[in-house]
C-alpha positions as CSV (number, residue, x, y, z in Angstrom):
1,X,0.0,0.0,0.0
2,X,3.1,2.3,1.0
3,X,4.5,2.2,-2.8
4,X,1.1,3.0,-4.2
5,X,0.4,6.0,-2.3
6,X,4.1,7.2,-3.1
7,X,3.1,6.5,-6.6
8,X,-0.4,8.5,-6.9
9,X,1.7,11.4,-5.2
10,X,4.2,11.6,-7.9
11,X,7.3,11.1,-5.2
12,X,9.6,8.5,-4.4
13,X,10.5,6.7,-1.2
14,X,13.5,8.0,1.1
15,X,15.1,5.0,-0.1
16,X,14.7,5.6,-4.0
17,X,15.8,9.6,-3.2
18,X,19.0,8.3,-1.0
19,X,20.0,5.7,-4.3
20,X,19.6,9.0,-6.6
21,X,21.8,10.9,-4.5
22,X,24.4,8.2,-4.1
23,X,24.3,7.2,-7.9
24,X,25.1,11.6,-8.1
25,X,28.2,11.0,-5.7
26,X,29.4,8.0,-7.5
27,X,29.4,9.2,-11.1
28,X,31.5,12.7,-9.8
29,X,33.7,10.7,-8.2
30,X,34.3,8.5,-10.8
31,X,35.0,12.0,-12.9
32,X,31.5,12.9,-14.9
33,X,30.7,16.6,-15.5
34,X,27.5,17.5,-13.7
35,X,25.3,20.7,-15.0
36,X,22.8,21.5,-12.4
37,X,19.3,22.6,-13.7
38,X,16.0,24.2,-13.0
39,X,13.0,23.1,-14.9
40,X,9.8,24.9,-15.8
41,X,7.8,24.1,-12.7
42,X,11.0,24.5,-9.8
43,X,12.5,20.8,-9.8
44,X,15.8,21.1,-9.6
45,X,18.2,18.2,-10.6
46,X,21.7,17.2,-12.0
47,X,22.8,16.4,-15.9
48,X,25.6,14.0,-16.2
49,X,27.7,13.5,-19.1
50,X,30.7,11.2,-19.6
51,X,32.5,10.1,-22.1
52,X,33.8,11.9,-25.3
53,X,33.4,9.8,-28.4
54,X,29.8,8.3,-27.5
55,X,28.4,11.1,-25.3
56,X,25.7,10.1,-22.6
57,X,23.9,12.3,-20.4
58,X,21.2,11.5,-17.2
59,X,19.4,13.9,-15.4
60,X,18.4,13.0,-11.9
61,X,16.3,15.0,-10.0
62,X,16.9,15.8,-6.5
63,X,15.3,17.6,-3.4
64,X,17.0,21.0,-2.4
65,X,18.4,20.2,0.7
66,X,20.5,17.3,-1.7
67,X,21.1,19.7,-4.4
68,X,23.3,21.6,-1.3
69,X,25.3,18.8,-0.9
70,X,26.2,17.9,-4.3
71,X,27.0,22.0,-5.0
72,X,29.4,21.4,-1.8
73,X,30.9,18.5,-3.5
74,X,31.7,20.2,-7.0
75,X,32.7,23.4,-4.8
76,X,35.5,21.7,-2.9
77,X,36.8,19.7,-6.1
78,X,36.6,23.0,-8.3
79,X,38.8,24.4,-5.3
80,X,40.8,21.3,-4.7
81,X,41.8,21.3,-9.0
82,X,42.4,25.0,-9.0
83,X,45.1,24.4,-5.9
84,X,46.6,21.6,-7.7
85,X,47.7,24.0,-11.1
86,X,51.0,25.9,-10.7
């Protein structure tokens, strides 16, 4: 009954927002580009792309409060790459 009513709303369970947010970590981590976006009616999310010869991109969207964490994440690798240049 608990995955229907999270269905009808149109939202996911903690569980399915916690995999999104760890499937975000992994692919930085692993070296993706991320574009953060806004879409027509307020959801925010992440675009990932890798690769250079066949090009793939996912979007994922995520809550606020885990769009904060992923900007903190890009901030202190932007800062850490930009230490590590002569």
């Amino acid at each position: 009954m608990a995955a229907d009513h999270h269905e009808a709303r149109g939202t996911l369970p903690m569980e399915a927002r916690m995999h999104d947010l760890s499937f975000v970590m992994q692919r930085i981590a692993a070296g993706d580009r991320a574009r953060l976006f806004h879409a027509y009616f307020g959801q925010q999310g992440v675009e990932l792309s890798r690769g250079w010869i066949f090009k793939r991109k996912t979007r994922v969207s995520l809550h606020p409060e885990e769009m904060s964490r992923v900007k903190d994440v890009l901030h202190a690798r932007r800062r850490g790459a930009s230490r590590a240049r002569p």
